[in-house]
C-alpha positions in Angstrom: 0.0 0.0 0.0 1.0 3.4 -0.7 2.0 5.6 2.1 0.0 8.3 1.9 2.3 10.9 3.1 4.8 10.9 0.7 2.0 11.6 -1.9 1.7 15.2 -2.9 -0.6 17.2 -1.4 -3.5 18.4 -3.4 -6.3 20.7 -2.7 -9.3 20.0 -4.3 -11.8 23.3 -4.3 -14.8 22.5 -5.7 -18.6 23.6 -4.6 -20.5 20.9 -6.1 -20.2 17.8 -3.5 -20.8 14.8 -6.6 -18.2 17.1 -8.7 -15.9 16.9 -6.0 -16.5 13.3 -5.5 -15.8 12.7 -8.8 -12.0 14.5 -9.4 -11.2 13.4 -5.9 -11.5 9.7 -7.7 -9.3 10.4 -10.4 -6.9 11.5 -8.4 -6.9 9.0 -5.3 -3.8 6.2 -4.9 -1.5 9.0 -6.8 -2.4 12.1 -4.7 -3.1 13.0 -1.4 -6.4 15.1 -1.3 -8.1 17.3 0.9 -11.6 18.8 -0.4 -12.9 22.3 0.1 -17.0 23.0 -1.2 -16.0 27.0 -0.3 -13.5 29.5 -0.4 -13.7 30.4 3.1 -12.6 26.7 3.9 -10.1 26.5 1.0 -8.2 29.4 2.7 -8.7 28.0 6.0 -6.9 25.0 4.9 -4.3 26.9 3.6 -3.4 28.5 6.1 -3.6 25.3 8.5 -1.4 23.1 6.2 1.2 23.6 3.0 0.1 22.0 0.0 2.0 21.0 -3.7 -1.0 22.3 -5.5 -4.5 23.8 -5.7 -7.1 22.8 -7.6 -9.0 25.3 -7.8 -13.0 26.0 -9.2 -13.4 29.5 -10.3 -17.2 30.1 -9.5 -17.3 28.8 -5.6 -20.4 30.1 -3.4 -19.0 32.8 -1.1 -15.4 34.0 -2.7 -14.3 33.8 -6.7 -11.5 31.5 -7.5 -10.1 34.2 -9.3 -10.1 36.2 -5.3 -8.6 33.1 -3.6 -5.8 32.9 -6.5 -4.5 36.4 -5.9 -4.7 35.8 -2.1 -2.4 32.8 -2.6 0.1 34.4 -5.0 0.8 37.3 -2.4 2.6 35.0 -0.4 3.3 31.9 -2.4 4.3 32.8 -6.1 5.4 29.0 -7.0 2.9 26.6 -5.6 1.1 25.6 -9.1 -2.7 26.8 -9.1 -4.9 25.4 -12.0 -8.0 26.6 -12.3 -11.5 25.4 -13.1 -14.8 26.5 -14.8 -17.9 25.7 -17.0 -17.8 28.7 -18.7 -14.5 28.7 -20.3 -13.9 32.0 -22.3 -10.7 34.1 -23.2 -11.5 36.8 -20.5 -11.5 34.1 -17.4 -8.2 32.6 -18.7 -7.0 36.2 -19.8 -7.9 36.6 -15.9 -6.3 33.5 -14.3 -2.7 34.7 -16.2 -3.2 37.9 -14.9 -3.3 36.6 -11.5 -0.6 33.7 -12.1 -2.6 30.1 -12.7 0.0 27.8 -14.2 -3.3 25.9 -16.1 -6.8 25.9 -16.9 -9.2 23.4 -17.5 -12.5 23.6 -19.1 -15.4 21.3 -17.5 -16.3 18.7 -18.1 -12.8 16.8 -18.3 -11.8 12.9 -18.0 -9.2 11.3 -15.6 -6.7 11.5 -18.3 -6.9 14.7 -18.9 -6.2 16.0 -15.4 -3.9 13.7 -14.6 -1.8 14.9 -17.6 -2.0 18.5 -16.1 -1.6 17.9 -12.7 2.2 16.0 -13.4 3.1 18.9 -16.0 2.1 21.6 -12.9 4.3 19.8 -10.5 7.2 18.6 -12.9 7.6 21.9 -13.5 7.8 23.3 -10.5 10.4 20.6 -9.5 12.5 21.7 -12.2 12.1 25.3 -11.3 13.0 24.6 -7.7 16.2 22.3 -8.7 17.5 25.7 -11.2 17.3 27.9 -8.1 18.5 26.0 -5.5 21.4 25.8 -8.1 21.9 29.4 -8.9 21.5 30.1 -4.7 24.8 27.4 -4.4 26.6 27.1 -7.1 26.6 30.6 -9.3 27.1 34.4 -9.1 24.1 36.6 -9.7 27.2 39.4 -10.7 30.2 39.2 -12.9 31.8 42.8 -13.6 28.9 45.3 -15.0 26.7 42.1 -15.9 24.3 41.3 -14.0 22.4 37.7 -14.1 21.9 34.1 -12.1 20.5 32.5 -14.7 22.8 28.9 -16.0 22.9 30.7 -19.8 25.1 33.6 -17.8 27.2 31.3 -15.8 27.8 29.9 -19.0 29.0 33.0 -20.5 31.0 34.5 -17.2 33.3 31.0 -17.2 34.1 31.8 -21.5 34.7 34.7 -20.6 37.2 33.7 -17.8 38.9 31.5 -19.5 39.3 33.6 -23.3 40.3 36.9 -21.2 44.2 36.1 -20.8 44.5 34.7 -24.3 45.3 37.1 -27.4 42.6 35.9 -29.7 39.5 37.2 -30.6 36.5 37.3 -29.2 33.3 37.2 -31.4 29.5 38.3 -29.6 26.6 37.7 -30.8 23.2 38.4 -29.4 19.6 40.3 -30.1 19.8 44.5 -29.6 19.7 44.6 -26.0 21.2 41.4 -24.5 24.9 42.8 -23.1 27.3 42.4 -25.5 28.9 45.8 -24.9 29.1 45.1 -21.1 30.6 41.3 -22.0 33.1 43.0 -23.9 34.5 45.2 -21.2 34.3 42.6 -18.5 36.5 40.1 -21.3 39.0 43.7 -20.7 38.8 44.3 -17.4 39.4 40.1 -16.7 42.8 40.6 -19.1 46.4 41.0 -18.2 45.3 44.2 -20.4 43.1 45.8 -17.9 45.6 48.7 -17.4 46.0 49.6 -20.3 42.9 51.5 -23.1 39.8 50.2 -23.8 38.8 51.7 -26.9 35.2 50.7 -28.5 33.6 51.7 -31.7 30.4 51.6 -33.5 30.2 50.7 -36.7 26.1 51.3 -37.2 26.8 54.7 -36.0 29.2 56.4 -37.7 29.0 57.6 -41.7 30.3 55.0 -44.0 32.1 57.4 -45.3 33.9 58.6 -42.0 34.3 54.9 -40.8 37.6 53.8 -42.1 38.9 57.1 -40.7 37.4 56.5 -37.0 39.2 52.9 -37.2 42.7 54.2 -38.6 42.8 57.8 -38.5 43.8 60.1 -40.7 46.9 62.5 -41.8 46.0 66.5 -42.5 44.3 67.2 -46.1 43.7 64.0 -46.6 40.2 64.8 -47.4 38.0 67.6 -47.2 37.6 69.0 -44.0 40.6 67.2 -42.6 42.2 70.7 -41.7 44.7 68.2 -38.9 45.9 64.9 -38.5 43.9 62.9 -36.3 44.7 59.6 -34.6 42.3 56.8 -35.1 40.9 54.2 -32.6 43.5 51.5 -33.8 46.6 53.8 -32.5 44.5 54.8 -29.2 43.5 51.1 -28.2 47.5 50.3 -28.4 48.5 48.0 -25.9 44.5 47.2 -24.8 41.7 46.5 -26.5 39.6 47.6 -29.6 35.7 46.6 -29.5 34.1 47.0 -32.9 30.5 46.9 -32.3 27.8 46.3 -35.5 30.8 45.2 -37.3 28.3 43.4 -39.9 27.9 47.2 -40.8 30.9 47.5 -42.2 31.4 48.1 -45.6 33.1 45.5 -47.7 35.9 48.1 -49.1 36.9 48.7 -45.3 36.4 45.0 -44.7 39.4 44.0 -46.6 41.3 46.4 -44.8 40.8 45.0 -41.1 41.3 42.0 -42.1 44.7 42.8 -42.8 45.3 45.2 -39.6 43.6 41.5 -38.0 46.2 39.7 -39.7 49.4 41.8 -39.8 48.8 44.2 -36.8 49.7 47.2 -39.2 47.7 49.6 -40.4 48.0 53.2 -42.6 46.1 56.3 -42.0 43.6 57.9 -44.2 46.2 59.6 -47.3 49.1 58.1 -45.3 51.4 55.8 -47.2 53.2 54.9 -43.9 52.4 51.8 -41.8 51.7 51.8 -37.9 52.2 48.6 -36.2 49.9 48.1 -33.0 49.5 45.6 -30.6 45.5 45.3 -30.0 43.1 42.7 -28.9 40.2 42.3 -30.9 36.6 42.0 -29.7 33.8 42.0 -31.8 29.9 41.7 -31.8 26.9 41.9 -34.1 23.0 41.3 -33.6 23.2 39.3 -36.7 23.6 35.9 -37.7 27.0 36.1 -39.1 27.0 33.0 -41.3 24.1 34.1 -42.6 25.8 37.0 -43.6 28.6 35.0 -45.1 26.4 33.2 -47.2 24.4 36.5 -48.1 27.6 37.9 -49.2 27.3 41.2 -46.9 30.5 39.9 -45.1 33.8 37.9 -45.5 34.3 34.7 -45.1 38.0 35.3 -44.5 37.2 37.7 -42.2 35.4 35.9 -40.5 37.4 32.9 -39.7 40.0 35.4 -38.6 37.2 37.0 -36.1 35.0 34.3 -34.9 37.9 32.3 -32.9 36.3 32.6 -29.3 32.1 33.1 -29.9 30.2 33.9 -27.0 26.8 34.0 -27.6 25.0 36.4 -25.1 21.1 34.8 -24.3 18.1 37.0 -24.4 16.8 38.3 -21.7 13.4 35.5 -21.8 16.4 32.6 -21.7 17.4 33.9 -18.6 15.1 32.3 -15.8 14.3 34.8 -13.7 17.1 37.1 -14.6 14.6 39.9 -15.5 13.7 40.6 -11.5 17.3 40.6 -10.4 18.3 43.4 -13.2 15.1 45.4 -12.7 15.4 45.3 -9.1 19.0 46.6 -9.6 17.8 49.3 -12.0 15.3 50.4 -9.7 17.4 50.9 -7.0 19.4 53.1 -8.9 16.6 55.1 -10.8 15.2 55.5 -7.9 18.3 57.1 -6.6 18.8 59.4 -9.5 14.9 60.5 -9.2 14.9 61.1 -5.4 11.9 58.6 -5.6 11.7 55.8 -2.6 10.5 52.4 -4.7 12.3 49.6 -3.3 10.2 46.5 -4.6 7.9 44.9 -7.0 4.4 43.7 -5.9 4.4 40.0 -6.3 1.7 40.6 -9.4 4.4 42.7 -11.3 6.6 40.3 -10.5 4.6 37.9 -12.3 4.3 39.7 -15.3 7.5 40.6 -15.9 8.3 36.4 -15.7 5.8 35.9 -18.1 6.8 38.7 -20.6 9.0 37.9 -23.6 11.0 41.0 -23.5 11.7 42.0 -27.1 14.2 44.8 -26.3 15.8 42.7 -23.8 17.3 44.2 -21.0 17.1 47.6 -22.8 13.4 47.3 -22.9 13.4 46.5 -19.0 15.4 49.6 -18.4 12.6 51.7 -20.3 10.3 49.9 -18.2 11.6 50.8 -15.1 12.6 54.1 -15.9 9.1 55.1 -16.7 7.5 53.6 -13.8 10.4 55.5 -11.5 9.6 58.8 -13.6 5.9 58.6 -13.3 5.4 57.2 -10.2 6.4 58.0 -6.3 5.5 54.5 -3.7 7.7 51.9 -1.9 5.9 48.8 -4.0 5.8 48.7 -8.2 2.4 47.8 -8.8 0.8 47.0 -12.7 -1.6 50.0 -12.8 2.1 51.4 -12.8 3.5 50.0 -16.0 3.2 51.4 -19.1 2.2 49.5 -22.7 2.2 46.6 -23.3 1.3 45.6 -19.6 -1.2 48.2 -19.2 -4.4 46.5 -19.7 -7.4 47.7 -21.6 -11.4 48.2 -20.1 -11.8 44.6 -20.4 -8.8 43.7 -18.3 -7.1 42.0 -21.7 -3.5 41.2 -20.5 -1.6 41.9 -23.6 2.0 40.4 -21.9 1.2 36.7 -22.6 -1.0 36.6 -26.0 0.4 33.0 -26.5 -0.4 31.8 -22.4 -3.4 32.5 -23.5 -3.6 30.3 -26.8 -2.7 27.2 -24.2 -5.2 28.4 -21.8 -8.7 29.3 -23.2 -8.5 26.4 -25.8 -6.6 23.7 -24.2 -7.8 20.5 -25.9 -4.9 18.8 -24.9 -2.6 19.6 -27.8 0.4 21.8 -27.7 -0.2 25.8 -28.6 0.5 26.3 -32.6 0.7 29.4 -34.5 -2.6 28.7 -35.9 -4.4 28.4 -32.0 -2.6 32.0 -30.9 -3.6 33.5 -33.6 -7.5 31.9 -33.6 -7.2 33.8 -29.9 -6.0 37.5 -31.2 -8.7 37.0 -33.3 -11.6 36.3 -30.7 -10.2 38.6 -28.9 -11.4 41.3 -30.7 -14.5 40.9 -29.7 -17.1 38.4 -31.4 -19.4 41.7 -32.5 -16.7 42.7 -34.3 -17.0 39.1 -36.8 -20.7 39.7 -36.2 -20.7 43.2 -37.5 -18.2 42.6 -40.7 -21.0 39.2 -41.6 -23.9 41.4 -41.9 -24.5 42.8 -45.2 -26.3 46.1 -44.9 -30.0 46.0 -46.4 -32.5 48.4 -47.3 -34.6 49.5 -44.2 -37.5 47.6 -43.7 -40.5 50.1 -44.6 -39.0 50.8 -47.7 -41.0 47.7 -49.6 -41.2 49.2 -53.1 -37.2 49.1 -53.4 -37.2 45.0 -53.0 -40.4 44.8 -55.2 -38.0 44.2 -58.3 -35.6 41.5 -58.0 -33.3 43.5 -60.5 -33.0 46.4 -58.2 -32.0 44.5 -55.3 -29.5 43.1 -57.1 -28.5 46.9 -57.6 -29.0 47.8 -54.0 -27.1 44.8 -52.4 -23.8 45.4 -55.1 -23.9 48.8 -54.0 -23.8 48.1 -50.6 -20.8 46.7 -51.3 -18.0 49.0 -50.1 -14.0 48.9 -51.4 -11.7 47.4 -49.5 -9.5 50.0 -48.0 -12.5 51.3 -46.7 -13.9 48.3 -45.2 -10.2 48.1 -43.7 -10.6 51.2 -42.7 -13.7 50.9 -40.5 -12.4 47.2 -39.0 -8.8 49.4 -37.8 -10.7 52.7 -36.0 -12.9 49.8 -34.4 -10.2 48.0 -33.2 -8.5 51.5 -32.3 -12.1 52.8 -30.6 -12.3 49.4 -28.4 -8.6 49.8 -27.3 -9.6 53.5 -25.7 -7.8 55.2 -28.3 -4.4 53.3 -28.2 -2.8 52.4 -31.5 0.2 50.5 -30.4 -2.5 48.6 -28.7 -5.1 47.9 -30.9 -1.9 47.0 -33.4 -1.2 44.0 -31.8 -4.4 43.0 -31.6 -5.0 43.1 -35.2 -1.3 41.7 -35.8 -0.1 44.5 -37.5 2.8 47.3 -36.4 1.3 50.8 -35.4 3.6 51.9 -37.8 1.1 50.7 -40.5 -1.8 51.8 -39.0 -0.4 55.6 -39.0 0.6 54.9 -42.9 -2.7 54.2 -43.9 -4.7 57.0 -41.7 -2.7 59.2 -43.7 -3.5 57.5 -47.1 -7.4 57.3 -46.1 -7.0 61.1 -45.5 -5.7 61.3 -48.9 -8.3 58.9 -50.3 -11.3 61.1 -48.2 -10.1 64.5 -49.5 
């Protein structure tokens, strides 16, 4: 016989006693279950005992699930909730991610079903507790300017130990946003070089045509406007280290030409036809895929074999496990510093937002993020009516942080989320009328019998009720825009579009009204 105690702990909130009776035997022999019929006893037996997971019905007699979820998440942000309800619809799972839920289930479900979802709640929170009992033991949460606990960063802080003392060079790569600047000055600082210039360049944002000179400097008239000879960042960075940033910016003219200060160390200024020999460590980093660029042709392939001897690749900021809260709470120490403001937490919802966010702009997006709230705001706790787009949420309470969450929530049949399901989910989410307004054809008024007496002129009435299609696009977008309380970027992603494209065609409609 199984011992019972050993068995995780389940708590089974349900109002409807034969309901109850029911999941409590799908679960018995591999669970150990205690049953609530209200929410006043569900958090009365949480408070009495711990638990491994809540089960939790979302329309209870005294207190919403939704009510008791948000209770439990203010002190216990990893104990897996799923939730429960008869009415499934986007806005109660839209709701339950809001507030944290791990899952949803729509009644009525079989024993399969549940158990499936019960062992992915709990497998996952095992795995999530073995990854930060690691990171509390066995890592550093700070390396140089970097900050990060996550394994991806340890990863990256032991390259970068072990390629600083060596001459070669050091290749980043990484989305806009990710570090690789920083990662570049702590390979420096780690370097029997760390005394002596750190010299870094951009190649994005500098004039082709004033590149070459930034990298190897120029001698007096050797151009227009070159009134005095000026030294370039190879001759500064002597001795240390030069950082070429964007170097898949570069043109291929000045391409050729590092790759032979790369592979000789020499180097002649702009209208000079004498050679400089340096000593320089080379570090460089792009936010593209440089192969890819090979292959386009858009850089050298001998180049870069003669670059990309020691790659780090720097992991965005949603590979980082829960990286995100350790930078923003660093960041908002120190905005809040600069601002004379006195924030020194997030609220435990924020907190959960921010883990569920996919961060685009990486940790430069973050920074925005807190920046704003810092700005804006003056408390000791971050809440969310704090954050600005795309957290902010609309009238409805659509959560616009976790679009694809929801695609595994409102329509879980079972099957893993596809392109196809998230998208089906944008789509509802615009708001059934808005399918039921665009499938109505628009008819004559009723009283008006003498203009449907002749099938021929309906036929004329119902083509010309037909309207062109940048005006029916029209009318679809300021809908979406009106429903969204006048927010573009908003009502953007809800119509999977960029609000750079909605301001395009308001201007051609303008055009096309006039």
């Amino acid at each position: 016989m199984v011992n019972q105690s050993v068995l995780n702990r389940v708590l089974l909130v349900e109002d409807s006693s034969s309901t109850a009776l029911v999941y409590r035997s799908y679960l018995e022999g591999d669970y150990n279950v205690t049953v609530a019929h209200t929410g006043s006893e569900a958090l009365q037996a949480i408070a009495e005992r711990a638990f491994d997971l809540l089960l939790l019905d979302v329309r209870l007699p005294d207190i919403s699930g939704l009510e008791i979820l948000q209770k439990v998440r203010e002190y216990d942000a990893a104990i897996p909730v799923i939730l429960m309800t008869a009415h499934g619809s986007v806005d109660v799972a839209v709701d339950a991610m809001r507030f944290g839920a791990t899952d949803f289930l729509t009644k009525p479900f079989d024993r399969a079903r549940l158990q499936v979802t019960l062992k992915n709640a709990l497998k996952g929170r095992r795995l999530s507790e073995i990854v930060d009992q690691y990171e509390k033991t066995c890592v550093r949460d700070r390396f140089h300017r970097m900050v990060g606990a996550s394994l991806p960063m340890q990863s990256v802080y032991r390259i970068i130990e072990s390629a600083a003392g060596s001459r070669a060079t050091v290749f980043i790569t990484g989305e806009s946003g990710t570090g690789k600047e920083l990662c570049a000055e702590a390979i420096h600082a780690e370097s029997n070089r760390a005394d002596k210039p750190y010299v870094a360049l951009n190649c994005a944002a500098i004039p082709r045509d004033l590149l070459e000179s930034e990298i190897f400097g120029h001698i007096k008239g050797a151009f227009t406007g070159a009134a005095s000879a000026r030294e370039g960042a190879a001759a500064r960075a002597a001795g240390g280290t030069l950082f070429l940033d964007e170097i898949g910016e570069m043109p291929m003219d000045l391409q050729s030409k590092l790759l032979r200060f790369v592979q000789s160390g020499t180097f002649q200024p702009v209208g000079s036809s004498k050679e400089i020999k340096v000593d320089v460590r080379f570090i460089c980093a792009t936010n593209r895929d440089p192969l890819e660029e090979v292959s386009q042709g858009r850089f050298r392939e001998d180049l870069y074999y003669r670059l990309h001897v020691i790659p780090i690749p720097m992991p965005p900021l949603r590979e980082r496990s829960r990286d995100c809260l350790l930078i923003a709470g660093t960041m908002l120490q120190e905005f809040s510093a600069d601002e004379g403001k006195q924030f020194s937490a997030f609220s435990p919802a924020v907190e959960s937002l921010f883990l569920r966010y996919r961060w685009p702009g990486n940790v430069r997006e973050l920074g925005n993020v807190i920046r704003n709230v810092v700005v804006l705001n003056d408390a000791e706790l971050v809440e969310p009516s704090m954050l600005p787009a795309p957290f902010a949420e609309d009238e409805r309470g659509f959560d616009l942080t976790n679009l694809t969450g929801i695609a595994n929530l409102a329509f879980d049949k079972g099957e893993p989320a596809t392109d196809a399901s998230v998208q089906k989910n944008q789509e509802v989410a615009l708001d059934a009328t808005t399918t039921a307004e665009r499938a109505i054809p628009e008819v004559l008024p009723a009283s008006d019998t003498t203009a449907v007496s002749n099938p021929a002129e309906h036929v004329v009435a119902n083509q010309a009720a037909i309207r062109p299609l940048w005006l029916e696009e029209k009318l679809i977008i300021e809908r979406a825009i009106e429903r969204c309380g006048g927010n573009v970027p908003r009502a953007a992603a809800f119509l999977e579009i960029s609000a750079s494209t909605i301001y395009r065609k308001k201007q051609q409609w303008e055009k096309l009204v006039v």
